[in-house]
N, C-alpha and C positions, 0 to 999 in steps of 0.2 A: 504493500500500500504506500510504503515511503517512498516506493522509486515512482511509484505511479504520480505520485503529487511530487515528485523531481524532477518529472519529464512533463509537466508545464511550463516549465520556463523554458526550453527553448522554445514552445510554440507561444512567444512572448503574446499573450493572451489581452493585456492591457490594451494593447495597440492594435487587435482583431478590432476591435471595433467600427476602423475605418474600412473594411469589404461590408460589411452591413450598409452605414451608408452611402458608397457608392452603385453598391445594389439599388437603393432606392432612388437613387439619380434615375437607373432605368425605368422602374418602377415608376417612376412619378411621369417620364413623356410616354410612358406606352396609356397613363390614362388620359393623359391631355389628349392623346392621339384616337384613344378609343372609346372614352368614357366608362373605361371597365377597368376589374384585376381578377384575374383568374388567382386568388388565395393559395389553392396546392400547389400550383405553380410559382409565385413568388416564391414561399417557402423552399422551394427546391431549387430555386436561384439562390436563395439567400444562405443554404445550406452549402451549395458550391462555393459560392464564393468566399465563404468564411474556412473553407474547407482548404481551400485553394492558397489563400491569404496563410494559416497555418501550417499548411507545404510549403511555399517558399521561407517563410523562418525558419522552418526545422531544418528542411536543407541549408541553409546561411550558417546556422549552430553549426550543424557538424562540419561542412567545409571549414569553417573559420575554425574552428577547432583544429583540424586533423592535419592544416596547414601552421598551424601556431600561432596564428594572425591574433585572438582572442586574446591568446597567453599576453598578448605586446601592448594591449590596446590597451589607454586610460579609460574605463565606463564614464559615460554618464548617465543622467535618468533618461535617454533619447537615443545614446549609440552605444555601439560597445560589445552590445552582444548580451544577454542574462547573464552570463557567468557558470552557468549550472556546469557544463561538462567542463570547464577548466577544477572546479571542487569534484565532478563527479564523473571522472575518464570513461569509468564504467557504464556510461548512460548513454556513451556513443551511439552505439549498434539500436537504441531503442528509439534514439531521435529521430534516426535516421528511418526507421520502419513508420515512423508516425508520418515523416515527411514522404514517403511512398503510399501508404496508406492514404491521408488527405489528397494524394494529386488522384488516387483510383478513387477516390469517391467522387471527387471533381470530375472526373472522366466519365463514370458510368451517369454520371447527369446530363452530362452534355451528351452522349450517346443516345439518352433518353429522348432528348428533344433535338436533337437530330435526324434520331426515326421517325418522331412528332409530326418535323414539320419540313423533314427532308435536308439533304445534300449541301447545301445553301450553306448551312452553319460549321460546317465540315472544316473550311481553311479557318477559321473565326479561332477555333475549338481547339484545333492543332497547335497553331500559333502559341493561344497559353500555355498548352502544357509545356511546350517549348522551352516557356518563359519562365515557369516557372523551377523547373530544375537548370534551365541554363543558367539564369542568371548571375549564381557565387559561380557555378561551375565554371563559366567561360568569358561572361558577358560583362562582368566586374574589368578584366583585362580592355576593354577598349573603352576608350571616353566617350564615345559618342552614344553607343551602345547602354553607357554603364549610365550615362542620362537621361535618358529617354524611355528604356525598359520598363524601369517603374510605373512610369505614370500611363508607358500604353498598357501595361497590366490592372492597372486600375482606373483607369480611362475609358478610355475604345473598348479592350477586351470586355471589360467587365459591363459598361454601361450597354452594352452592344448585345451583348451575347445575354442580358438580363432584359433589354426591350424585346429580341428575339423571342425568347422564350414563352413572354407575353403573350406576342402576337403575331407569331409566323412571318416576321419580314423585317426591314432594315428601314430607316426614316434618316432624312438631314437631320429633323430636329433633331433624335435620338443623338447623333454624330456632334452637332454643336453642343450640346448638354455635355455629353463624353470629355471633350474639349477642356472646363475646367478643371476635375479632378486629371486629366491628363498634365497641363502644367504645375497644377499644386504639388502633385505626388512626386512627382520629379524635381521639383523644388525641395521636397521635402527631405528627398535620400541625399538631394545637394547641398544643403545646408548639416546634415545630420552625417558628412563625410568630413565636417571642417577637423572636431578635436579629432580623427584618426590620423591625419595624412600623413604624418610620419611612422605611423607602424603600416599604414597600406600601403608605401611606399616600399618599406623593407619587405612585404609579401610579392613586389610585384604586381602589385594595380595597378589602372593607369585612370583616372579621375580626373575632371579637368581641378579640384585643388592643388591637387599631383604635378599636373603639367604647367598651366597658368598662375596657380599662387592665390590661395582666401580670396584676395583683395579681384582681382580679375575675377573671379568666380563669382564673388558677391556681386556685380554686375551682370552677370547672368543670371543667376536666382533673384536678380530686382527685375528683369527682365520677362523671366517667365513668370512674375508675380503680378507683373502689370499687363501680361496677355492673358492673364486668367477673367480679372476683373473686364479688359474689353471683349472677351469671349460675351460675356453676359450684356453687358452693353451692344452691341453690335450685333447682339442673336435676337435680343429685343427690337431693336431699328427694325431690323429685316423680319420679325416675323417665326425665327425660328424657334423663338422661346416666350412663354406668357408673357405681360408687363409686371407681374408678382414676381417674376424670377430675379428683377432688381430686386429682392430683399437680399440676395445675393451678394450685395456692395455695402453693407451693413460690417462686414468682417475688416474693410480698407481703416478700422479707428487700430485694429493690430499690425494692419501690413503696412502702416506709417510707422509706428514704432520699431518695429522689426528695420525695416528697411535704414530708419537712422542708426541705430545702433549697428547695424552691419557696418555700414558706412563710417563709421566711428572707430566701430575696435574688429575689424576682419581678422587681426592675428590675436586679437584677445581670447580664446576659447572660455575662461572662466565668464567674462562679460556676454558672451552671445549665450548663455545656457538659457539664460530668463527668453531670451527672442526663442531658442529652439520649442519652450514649452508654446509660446505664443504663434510660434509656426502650426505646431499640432490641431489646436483650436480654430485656425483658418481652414487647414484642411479637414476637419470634422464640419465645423457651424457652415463651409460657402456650399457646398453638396446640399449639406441640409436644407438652408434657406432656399435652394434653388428646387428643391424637391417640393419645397410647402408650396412656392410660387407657382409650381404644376397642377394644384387641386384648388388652388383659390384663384385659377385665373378667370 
C-alpha cells in the first residue's frame, strides 16, 4: 500500500488538473456548435485525457530519473520533477508501467471513437500517443520541438480530438479555441525550464534557455503570452469564438505581473518562483473562462 501511495508522485497528480480543463475547452465549442453534450462521452474524453496527461509525467519521472537528470536538478514547487524515484530507485519499473498503462487507456478510447465515428481521427490519435512517450524520450533534445510539443498536446490534440469525440467532425472554431491552451502550455514548460538549465544542459537538452539564454527566452514566453490573449480577441472579431469568451482577458491583471518580473530578474530563479505559481493560474482560469464564454454566449 506504501509503494502504491509512492507511485503518485510521479504521476504529479496536482498539476492533472490542467487535461481536465482543456478537455472542457473542447467540451464547451462542441456545445456552442451543437447545443448539446453527449455526458458518457465527455466523461470518456475526460478520462483520456487525464489519463494521457498522467503518461506523459510518468514517462518524464522515469526518463529523468534513469538518465540522472532529476539527481542534478534544484526542485521547485513547478519543476524539478516529485523527487519520488530519486528517494525510491525501487519504484522505477512501476512508474514506468503506470506511464504504459495510462497511454493504453488513452489509446483504447480513442480506438473507441474512432470506430464511432470513423478513420478521420486516426492521424489526430496517433500523433498523441507519439507525443506522449516521445516527448522526455527524444523531443526534449531539439528546441523547436521541445516548444511547441506541449502545448500541441494540450492544445490541438486534446481540444480537437475532445470536440471530435462530441461530435463526429473537426470545426475552425474548435481549432481557434485549441489555439490558446496551445500557446499557454508551451509557455508554461518555457518558463518552468528556467531554474533547470544548467542541469538540462549537463543531460544534453537543447531548450531555447539552453541555447539563447533566460533573458532571450523571456521574450518568447512574452510573446506567446500575448498570442494567446489575441487568439481570443481576434477569434471574437471574426466570429470564431462567442463574445463571452472575452472573459478570457480577465487572466492579463497576472500576465502583466508575470511578464514585468521576467523582464526584471530572467536570471533570478528565486525571484520568478512567485511568477511560475502565477503562470499556472493563467493556464488553468484562461481555458476556463473561455469554456464558461461557450455556454453563456
Amino acid at each position: 500500500m506504501k509503494d502504491w501511495k509512492a507511485l503518485l508522485g510521479p504521476m504529479r497528480l496536482p498539476f492533472v488538473i490542467l487535461a481536465p480543463v482543456c478537455v472542457l475547452v473542447g467540451m464547451g465549442a462542441a456545445y456552442w456548435s451543437t447545443g448539446k453534450v453527449n455526458w458518457l462521452y465527455f466523461i470518456m474524453t475526460l478520462v483520456a485525457g487525464t489519463a494521457a496527461h498522467i503518461s506523459v509525467n510518468s514517462f518524464n519521472e522515469y526518463f529523468d530519473f534513469k538518465n540522472g537528470l532529476d539527481a542534478r536538478t534544484q526542485r521547485t514547487p513547478f519543476s524539478g520533477g516529485s523527487g519520488t524515484l530519486q528517494a525510491r530507485p525501487d519504484l522505477a519499473r512501476g512508474a514506468l508501467t503506470i506511464a504504459w498503462t495510462a497511454l493504453g487507456i488513452t489509446a483504447l478510447i480513442g480506438a473507441y471513437f474512432t470506430y464511432l465515428w470513423g478513420w478521420i481521427a486516426l492521424p489526430l490519435g496517433v500523433l498523441g500517443l507519439v507525443l506522449l512517450y516521445g516527448y522526455t524520450a527524444w523531443m526534449v533534445y531539439n528546441p523547436i520541438l521541445c516548444l511547441l510539443a506541449p502545448g500541441l498536446g494540450f492544445g490541438p490534440l486534446m481540444v480537437l480530438s475532445t470536440y471530435f469525440a462530441l461530435t463526429g467532425t473537426y470545426s475552425w472554431q474548435a481549432f481557434v479555441a485549441s489555439l490558446v491552451p496551445f500557446f499557454l502550455v508551451s509557455d508554461l514548460l518555457l518558463l518552468n525550464q528556467f531554474p533547470d538549465l544548467e542541469a538540462d544542459r549537463s543531460s544534453g537538452r537543447r531548450h531555447y534557455p539552453i541555447l539563447l539564454g533566460r533573458t532571450v527566452s523571456g521574450y518568447i514566453y512574452i510573446a506567446f503570452l500575448i498570442a494567446s490573449y489575441l487568439v481570443i480577441g481576434i477569434g471574437v472579431v471574426f466570429g470564431f469564438l462567442p463574445r463571452f469568451s472575452l472573459l478570457g482577458l480577465l487572466t492579463l491583471v497576472f500576465a502583466v505581473q508575470v511578464i514585468r518580473n521576467l523582464l526584471a530578474n530572467p536570471d533570478n530563479v528565486p525571484a520568478l518562483i512567485p511568477s511560475m505559481g502565477q503562470n499556472v493560474l493563467i493556464n488553468l482560469l484562461t481555458p476556463a473562462l473561455l469554456t464558461v464564454g461557450f455556454f453563456i454566449h
